[in-house]
MARNU-411755 format. One line per field, with one value per atom (N, C-alpha, C): x negated, y negated, z. Coordinates in steps of 0.02 Angstrom, whole numbers, plus 50000, padded with zeros to 5 digits. Example, Ala and Ser with C-alpha at 12.3 -4.5 7.8 and 13.67 -1.06 7.14 Angstrom:
c1: c(49340;49385;49340;49358;49316;49355)
c2: c(50284;50225;50165;50112;50053;49998)
c3: c(50390;50390;50390;50354;50357;50394)
//
This chain:
c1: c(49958;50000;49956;49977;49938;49954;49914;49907;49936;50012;50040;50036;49962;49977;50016;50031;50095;50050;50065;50061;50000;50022;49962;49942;49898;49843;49812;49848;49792;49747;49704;49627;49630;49614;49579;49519;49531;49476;49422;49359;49307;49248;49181;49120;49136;49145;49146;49087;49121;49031;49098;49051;49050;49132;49155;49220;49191;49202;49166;49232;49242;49277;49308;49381;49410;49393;49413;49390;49465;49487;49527;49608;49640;49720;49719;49747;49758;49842;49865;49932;49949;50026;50060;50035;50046;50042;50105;50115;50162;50222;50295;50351;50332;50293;50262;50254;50309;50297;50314;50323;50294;50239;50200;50139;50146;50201;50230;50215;50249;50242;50177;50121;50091;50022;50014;49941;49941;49886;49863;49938;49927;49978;49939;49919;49882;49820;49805;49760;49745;49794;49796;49830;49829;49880;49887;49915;49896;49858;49679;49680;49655;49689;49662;49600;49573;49538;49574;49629;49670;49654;49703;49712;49668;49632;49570;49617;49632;49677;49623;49597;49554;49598;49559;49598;49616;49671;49693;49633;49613;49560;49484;49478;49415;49379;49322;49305;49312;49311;49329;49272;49234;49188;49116;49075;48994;48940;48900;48855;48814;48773;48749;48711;48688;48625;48654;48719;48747;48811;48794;48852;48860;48824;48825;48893;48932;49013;49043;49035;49077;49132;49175;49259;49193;49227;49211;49252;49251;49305;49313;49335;49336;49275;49219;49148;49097;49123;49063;49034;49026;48961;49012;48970;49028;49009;49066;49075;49033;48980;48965;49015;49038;49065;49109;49141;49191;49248;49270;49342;49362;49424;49462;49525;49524;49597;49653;49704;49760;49748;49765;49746;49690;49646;49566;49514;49475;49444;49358;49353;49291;49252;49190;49122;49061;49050;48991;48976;49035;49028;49020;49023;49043;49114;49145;49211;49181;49235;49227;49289;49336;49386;49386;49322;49312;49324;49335;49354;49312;49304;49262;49287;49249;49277;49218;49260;49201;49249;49213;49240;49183;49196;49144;49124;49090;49039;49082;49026;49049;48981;48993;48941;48938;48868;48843;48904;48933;48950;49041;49064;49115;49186;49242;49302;49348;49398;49479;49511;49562;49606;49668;49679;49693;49669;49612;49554;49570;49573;49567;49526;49451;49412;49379;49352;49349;49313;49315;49283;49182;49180;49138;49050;49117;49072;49030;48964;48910;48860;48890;48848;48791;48733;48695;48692;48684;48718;48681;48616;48592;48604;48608;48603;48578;48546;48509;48578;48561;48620;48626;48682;48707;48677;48693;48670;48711;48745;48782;48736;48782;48732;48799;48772;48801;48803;48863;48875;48938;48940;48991;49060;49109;49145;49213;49214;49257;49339;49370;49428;49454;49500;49551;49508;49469;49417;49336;49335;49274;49245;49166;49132;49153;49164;49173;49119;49093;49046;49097;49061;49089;49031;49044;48969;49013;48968;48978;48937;48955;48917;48930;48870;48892;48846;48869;48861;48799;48763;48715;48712;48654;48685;48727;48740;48802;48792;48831;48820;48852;48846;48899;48927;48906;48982;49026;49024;49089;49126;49177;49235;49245;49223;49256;49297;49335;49382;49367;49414;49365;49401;49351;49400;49391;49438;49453;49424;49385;49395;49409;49453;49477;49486;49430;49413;49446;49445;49479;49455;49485;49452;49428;49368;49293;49236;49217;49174;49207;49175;49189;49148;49129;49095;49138;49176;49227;49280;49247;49289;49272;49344;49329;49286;49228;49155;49164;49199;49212;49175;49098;49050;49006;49049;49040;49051;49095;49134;49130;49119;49131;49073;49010;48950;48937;48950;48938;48989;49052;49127;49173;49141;49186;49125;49149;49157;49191;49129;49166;49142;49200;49225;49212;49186;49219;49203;49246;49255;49249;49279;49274;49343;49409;49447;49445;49472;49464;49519;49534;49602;49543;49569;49536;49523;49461;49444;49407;49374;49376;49442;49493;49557;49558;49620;49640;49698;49723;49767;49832;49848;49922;49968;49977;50035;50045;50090;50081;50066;50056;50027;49979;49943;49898;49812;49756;49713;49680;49696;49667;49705;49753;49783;49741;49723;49691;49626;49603;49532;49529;49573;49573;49582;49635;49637;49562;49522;49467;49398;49406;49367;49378;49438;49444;49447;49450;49444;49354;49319;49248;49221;49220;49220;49243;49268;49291;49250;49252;49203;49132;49122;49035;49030;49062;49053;49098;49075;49115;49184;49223;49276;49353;49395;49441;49509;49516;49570;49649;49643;49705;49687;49632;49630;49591;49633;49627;49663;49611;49633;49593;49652;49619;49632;49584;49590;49586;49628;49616;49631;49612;49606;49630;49678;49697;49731;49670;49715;49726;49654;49668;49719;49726;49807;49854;49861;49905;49914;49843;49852;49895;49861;49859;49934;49977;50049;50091;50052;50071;50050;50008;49964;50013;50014;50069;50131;50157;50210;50211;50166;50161;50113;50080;50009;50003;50096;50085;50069;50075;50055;49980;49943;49862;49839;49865;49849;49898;49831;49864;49887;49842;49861;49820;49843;49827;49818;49757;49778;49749;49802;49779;49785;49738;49725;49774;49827;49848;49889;49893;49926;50002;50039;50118;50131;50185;50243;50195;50179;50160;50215;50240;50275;50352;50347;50429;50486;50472;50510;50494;50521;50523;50473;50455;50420;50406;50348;50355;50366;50333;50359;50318;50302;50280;50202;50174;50116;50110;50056;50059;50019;50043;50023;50015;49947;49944;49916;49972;49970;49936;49888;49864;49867;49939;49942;49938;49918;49909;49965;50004;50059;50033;49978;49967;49929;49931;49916;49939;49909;49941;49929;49879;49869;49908;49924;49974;49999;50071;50111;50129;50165;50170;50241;50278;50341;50326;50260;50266;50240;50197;50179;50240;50267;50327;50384;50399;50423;50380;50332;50290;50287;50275;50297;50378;50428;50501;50522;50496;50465;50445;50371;50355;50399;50440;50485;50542;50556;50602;50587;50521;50500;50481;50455;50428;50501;50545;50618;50630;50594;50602;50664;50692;50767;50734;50757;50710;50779;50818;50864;50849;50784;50755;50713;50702;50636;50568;50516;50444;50422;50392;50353;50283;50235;50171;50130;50083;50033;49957;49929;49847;49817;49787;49753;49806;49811;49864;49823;49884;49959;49992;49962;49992;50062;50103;50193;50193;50203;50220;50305;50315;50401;50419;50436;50451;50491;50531;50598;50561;50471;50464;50409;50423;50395;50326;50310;50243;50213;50188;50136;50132;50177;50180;50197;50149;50180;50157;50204;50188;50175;50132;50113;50092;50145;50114;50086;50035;50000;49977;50008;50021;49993;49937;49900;49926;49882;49889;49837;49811;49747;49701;49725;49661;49668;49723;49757;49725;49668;49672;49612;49595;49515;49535;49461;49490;49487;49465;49488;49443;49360;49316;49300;49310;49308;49365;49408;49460;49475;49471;49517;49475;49397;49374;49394;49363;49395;49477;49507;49578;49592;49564;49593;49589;49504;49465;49485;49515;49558;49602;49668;49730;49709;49647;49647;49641;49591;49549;49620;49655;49731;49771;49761;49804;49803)
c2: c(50060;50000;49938;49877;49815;49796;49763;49705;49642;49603;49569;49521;49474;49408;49380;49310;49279;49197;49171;49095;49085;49035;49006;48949;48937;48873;48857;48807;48813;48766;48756;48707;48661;48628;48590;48625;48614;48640;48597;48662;48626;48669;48660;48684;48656;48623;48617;48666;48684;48715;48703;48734;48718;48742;48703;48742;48770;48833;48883;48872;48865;48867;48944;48948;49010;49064;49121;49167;49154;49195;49197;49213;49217;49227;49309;49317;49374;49396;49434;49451;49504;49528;49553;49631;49673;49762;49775;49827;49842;49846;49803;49805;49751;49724;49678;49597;49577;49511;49526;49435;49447;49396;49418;49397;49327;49298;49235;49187;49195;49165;49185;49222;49253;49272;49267;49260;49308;49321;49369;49422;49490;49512;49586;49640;49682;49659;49605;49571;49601;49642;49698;49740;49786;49827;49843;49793;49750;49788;49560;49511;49468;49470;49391;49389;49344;49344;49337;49301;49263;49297;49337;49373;49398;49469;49459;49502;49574;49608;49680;49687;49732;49801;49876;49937;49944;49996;49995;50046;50024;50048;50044;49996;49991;49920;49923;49866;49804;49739;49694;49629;49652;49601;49624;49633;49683;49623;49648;49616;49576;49530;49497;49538;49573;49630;49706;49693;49772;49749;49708;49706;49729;49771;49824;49846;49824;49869;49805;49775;49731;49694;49681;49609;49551;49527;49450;49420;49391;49344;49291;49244;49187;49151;49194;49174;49189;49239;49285;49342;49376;49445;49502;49524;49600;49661;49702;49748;49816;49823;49909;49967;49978;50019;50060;50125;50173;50137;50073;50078;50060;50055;50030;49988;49955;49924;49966;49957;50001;49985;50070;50063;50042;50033;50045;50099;50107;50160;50170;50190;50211;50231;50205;50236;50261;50349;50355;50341;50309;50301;50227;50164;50119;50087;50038;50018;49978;49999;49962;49898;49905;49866;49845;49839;49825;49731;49738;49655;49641;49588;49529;49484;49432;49378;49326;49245;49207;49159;49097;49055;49018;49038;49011;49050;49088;49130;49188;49258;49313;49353;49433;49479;49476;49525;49544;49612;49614;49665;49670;49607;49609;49623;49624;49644;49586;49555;49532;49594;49576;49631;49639;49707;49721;49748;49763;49770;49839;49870;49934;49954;49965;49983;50045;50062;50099;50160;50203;50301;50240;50193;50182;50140;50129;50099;50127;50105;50139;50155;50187;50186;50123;50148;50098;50063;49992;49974;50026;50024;50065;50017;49970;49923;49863;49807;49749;49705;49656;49613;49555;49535;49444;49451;49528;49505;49571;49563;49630;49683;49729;49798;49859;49875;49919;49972;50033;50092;50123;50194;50222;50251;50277;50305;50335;50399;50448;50441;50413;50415;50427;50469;50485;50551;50565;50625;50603;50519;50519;50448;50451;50390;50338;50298;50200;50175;50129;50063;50020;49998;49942;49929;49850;49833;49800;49821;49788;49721;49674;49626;49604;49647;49654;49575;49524;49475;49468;49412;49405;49419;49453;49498;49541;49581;49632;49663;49699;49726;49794;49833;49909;49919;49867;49877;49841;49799;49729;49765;49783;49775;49720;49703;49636;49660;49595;49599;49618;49646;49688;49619;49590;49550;49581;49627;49618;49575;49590;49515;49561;49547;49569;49506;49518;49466;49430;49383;49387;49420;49423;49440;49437;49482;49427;49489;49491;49503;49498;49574;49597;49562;49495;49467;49383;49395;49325;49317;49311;49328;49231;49227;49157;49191;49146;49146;49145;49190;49196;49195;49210;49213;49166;49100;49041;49027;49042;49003;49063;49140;49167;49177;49160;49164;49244;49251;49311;49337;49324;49347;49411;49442;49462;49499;49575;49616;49597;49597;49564;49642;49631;49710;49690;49722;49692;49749;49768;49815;49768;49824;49795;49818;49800;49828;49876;49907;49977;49931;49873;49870;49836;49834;49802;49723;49708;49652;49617;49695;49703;49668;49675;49654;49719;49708;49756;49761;49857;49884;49877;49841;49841;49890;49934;49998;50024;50032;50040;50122;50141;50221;50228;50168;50156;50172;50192;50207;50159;50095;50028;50039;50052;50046;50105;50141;50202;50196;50157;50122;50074;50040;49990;50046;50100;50126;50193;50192;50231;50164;50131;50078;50065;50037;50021;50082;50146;50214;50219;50221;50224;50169;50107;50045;50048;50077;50120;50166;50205;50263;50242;50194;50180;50110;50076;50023;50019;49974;49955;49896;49927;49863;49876;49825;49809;49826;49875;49905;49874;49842;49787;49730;49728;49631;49672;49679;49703;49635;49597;49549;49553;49529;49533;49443;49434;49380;49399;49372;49390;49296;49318;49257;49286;49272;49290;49354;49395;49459;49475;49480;49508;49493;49414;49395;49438;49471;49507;49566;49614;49656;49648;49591;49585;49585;49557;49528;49611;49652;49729;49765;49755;49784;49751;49694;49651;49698;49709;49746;49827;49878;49942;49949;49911;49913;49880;49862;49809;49845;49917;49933;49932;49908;49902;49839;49799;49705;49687;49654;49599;49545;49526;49458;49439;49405;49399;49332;49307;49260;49246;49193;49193;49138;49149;49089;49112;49066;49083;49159;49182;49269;49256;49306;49312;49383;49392;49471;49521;49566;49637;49678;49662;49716;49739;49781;49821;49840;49830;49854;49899;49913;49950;49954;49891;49846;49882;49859;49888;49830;49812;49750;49716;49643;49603;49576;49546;49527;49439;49437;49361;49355;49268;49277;49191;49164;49105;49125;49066;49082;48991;48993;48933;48949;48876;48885;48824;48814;48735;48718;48673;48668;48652;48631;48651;48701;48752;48831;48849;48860;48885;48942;48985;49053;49085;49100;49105;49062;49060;48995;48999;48927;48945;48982;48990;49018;49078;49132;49169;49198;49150;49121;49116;49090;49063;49146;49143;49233;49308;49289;49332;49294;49221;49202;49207;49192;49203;49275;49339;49385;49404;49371;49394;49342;49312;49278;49319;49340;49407;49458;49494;49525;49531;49453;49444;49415;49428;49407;49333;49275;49231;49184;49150;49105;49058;49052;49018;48957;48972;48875;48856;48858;48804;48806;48721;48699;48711;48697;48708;48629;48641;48584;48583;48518;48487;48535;48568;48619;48594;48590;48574;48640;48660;48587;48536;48491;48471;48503;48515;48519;48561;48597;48657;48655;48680;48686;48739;48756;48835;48831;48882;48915;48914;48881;48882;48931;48937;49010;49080;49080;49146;49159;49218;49253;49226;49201;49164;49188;49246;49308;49342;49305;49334;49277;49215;49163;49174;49112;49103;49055;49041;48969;48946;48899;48878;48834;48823;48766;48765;48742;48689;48619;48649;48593;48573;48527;48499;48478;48479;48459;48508;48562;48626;48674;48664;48723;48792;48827;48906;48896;48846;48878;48904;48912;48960;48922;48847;48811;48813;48845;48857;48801;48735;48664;48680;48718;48733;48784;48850;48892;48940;48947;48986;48955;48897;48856;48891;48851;48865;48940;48984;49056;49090;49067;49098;49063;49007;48986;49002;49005;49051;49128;49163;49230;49222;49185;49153;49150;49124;49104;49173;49216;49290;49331)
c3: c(50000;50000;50000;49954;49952;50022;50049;50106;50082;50109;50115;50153;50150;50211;50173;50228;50227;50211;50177;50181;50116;50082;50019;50023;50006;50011;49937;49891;49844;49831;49847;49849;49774;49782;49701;49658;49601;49565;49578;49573;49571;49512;49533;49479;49414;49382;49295;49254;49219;49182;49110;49071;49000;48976;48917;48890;48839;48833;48781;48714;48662;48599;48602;48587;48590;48539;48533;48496;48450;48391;48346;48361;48342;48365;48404;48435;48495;48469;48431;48404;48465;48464;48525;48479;48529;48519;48458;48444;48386;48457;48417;48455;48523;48550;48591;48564;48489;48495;48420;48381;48315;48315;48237;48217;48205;48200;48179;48231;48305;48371;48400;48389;48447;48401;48365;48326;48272;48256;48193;48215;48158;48145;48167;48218;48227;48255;48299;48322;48385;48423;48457;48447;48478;48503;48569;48540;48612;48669;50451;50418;50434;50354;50392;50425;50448;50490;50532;50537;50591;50636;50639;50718;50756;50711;50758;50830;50806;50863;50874;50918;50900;50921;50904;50900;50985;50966;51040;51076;51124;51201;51160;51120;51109;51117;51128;51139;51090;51119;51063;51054;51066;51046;51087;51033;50998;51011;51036;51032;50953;50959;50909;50869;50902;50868;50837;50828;50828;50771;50726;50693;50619;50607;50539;50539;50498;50496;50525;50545;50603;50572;50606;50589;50607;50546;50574;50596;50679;50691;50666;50714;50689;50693;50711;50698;50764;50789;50830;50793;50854;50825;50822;50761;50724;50790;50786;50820;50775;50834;50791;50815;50856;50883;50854;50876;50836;50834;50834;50849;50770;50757;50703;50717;50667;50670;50639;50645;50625;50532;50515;50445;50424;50434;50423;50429;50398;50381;50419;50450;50501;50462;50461;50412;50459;50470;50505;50564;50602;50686;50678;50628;50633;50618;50643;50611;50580;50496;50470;50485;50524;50517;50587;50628;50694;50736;50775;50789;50825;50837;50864;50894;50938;50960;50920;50956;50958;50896;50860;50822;50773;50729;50684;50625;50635;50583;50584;50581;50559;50543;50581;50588;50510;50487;50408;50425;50341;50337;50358;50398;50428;50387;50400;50370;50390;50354;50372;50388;50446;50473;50418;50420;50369;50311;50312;50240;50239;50171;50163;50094;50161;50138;50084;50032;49983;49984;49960;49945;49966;49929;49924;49979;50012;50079;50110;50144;50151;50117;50053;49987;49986;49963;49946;49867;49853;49786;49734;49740;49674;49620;49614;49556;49548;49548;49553;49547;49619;49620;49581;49585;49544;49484;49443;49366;49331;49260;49258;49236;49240;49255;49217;49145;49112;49169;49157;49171;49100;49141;49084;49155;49113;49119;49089;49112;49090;49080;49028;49004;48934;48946;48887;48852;48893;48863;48823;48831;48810;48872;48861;48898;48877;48902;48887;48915;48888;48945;48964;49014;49059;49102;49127;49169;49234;49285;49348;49369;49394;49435;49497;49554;49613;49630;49705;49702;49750;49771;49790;49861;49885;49979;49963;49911;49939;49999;50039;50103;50077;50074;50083;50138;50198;50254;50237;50194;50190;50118;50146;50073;50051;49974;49942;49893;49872;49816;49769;49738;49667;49594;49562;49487;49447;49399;49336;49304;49238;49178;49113;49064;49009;48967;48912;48858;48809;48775;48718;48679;48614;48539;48511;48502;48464;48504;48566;48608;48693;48720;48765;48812;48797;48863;48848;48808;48803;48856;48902;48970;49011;49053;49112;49162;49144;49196;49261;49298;49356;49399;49390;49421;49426;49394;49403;49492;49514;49578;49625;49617;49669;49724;49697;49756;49788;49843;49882;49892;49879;49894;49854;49793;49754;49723;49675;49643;49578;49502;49448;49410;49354;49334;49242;49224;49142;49080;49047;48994;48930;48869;48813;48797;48743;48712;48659;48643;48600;48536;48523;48465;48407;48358;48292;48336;48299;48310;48393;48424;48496;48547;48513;48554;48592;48644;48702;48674;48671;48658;48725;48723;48762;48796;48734;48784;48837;48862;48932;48936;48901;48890;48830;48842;48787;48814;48773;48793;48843;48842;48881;48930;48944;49015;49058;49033;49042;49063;49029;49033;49096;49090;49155;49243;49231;49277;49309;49252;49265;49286;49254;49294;49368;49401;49453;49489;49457;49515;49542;49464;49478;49524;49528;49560;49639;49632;49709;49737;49700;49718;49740;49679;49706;49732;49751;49798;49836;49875;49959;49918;49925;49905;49943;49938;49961;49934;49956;49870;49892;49932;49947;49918;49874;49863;49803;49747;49661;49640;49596;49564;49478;49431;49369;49342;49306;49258;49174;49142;49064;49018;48979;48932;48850;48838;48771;48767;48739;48720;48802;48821;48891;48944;48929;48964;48946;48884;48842;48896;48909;48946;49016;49040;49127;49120;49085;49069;49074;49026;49049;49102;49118;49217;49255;49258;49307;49345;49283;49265;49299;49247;49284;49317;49360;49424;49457;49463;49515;49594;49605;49650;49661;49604;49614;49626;49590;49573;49624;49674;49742;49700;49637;49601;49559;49491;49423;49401;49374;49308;49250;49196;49150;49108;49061;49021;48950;48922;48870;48863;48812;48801;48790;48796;48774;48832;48815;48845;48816;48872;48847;48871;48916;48965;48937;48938;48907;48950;49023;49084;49123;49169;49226;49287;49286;49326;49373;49430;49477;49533;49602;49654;49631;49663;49667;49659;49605;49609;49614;49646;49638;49572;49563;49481;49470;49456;49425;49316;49304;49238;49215;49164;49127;49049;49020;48959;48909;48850;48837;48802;48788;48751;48682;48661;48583;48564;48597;48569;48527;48471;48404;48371;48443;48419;48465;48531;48542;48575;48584;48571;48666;48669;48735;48772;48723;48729;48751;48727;48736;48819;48846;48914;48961;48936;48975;48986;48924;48952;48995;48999;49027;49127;49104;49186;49196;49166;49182;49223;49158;49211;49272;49302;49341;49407;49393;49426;49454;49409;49409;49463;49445;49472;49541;49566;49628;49682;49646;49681;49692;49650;49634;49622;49631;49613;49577;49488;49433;49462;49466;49455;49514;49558;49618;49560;49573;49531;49566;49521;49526;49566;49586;49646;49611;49632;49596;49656;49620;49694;49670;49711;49675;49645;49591;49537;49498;49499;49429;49352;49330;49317;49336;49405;49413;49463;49438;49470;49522;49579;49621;49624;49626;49629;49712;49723;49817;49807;49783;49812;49823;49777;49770;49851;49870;49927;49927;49997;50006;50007;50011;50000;49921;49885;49810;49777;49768;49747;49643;49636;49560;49533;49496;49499;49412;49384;49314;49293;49265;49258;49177;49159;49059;49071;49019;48988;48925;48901;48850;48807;48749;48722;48720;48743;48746;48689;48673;48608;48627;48604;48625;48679;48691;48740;48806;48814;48897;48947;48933;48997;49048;49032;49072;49135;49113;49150;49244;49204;49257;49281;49251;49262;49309;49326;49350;49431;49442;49527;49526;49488;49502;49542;49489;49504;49544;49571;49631;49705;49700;49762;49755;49704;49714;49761;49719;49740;49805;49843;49918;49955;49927;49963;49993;49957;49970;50024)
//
């Protein structure tokens, strides 16, 4: 089960780095759109810290020297000790989901209550940090690449968030530079698409969905991560995908966003993801109509009331949905003047404080 805190915060954008020029039209999957509204024609196919409650009859606050595994409180010394928090996962006679006292900082290695930590914790990285790092893996009966970029200090006691990035069209590294803004905080994930034109195949029983779900299994397996805080970003086609993940994984994705894309999703949804969407109103590869039905959607979905209006949320231009569940918010933000780019100036800050917010 995802971890449900309660309450959102969304920060202002910040970092600027470069706006990279978009890659070519991103078209919907066959039956997923027409070529007319939505680009080329086959262009795809397609806690807290807060609380801070430590386990029941264990100690709650570790000395300074003993905090391998440890909770970070609200900024004392991590707990080495056996205990756990409810629903947390014990590694080797340390908690990993152990509490602390104190106000400020936070042991190496520490957890938010609530964290549910991965197959992978403990593990040592085995890979050179803050730079990506090809691997393979096993789907649909053959190897794929995909590269990981674990962040600077990783710890294998600390579960972090795992990001998704799914590219546009063109090249499997045409992805929002996420690793612009995340520092030491996050687990960045990134594949290539299997559709003509390195687009991502869409179907929801399509080899890419397939692909996405053998990535985030392996990513588990061999690192320490947080499999309550699965977040993807896509840009184009890959918005295309996330728009279908949204949909059937929402039991995987705490929360999504994206630059541009249209409707992948065909129904039968699953609950609630949170979801910031960025679209430009002179997009003319895909259009923004088709944005707009893919957020109407997840409005739907997250049990949203669309006739309460949208409220001004920081970054501007960005709108949040007050009616929708504060732990699953939705948030749209339409530009203007950008037509297909990815918005690099904005969208990496934006996304990574929406996610920070969850």
């Amino acid at each position: 089960m995802k971890s449900r805190p309660v309450g959102l915060s969304l920060l202002g954008a910040s970092a600027a780095v470069l706006l990279i020029a978009a890659c070519g039209a991103d078209g919907p999957a066959e039956g997923n759109g027409s070529a007319g509204n939505n680009g080329q024609a086959g262009g795809i196919s397609n806690g807290q810290a807060g609380a801070n409650n430590p386990a029941a009859g264990a100690n709650s606050a570790g000395s300074a020297g003993a905090n391998t595994g440890g909770q970070p409180g609200n900024g004392g010394a991590g707990l080495a000790g056996a205990a756990n928090n409810a629903g947390n996962t014990s590694m080797a006679g340390a908690s990993v989901g152990g509490s602390s006292s104190g106000s400020g900082g936070g042991g190496s290695g520490g957890q938010p209550a609530g964290t549910k930590a991965s197959a992978g914790c403990t593990k040592p990285a085995a890979q050179t940090l803050n730079q990506w790092v090809d691997t393979m893996v096993m789907t649909s009966g053959a190897n794929r690449p995909y590269a990981v970029r674990l962040p600077t200090n990783y710890d294998p006691a600390r579960a972090y968030p795992i990001i998704m990035l799914l590219h546009g069209c063109s090249s499997g590294t045409n992805n929002v530079p996420m690793e612009k803004v995340t520092g030491t905080d996050a687990i960045l994930v990134r594949g290539t698409g299997s559709a003509a034109n390195t687009c991502w195949d869409t179907k929801a029983n399509g080899p890419d969905v397939a692909f996405f779900d053998a990535m985030v299994a392996d990513v588990k397996a061999r690192f320490c991560a947080d499999e309550g805080r699965i977040f993807a970003v896509g840009y184009s086609s890959g918005s295309w995908l996330i728009n279908q993940l949204s949909c059937i994984r929402a039991d995987v994705l705490r929360g999504a966003a994206t630059v541009s894309g249209g409707e992948a999703a065909g129904g039968n949804c699953g609950g609630p993801v949170a979801r910031m969407f960025l679209h430009d109103v002179d997009d003319v590869d895909n259009v923004i109509a088709g944005g707009i039905k893919a957020r109407d959607r997840q409005l739907t979905q997250n049990g949203c009331d669309k006739a309460v209006a949208s409220v001004p949320r920081d970054p501007a231009p960005c709108q949040a949905y007050e009616s929708c569940p504060a732990a699953e918010p939705v948030v749209w933000c339409q530009s203007s003047g950008k037509q297909h780019g990815r918005q690099d100036d904005f969208a990496p800050a934006a996304f990574w404080n929406f996610f920070k917010a969850l």
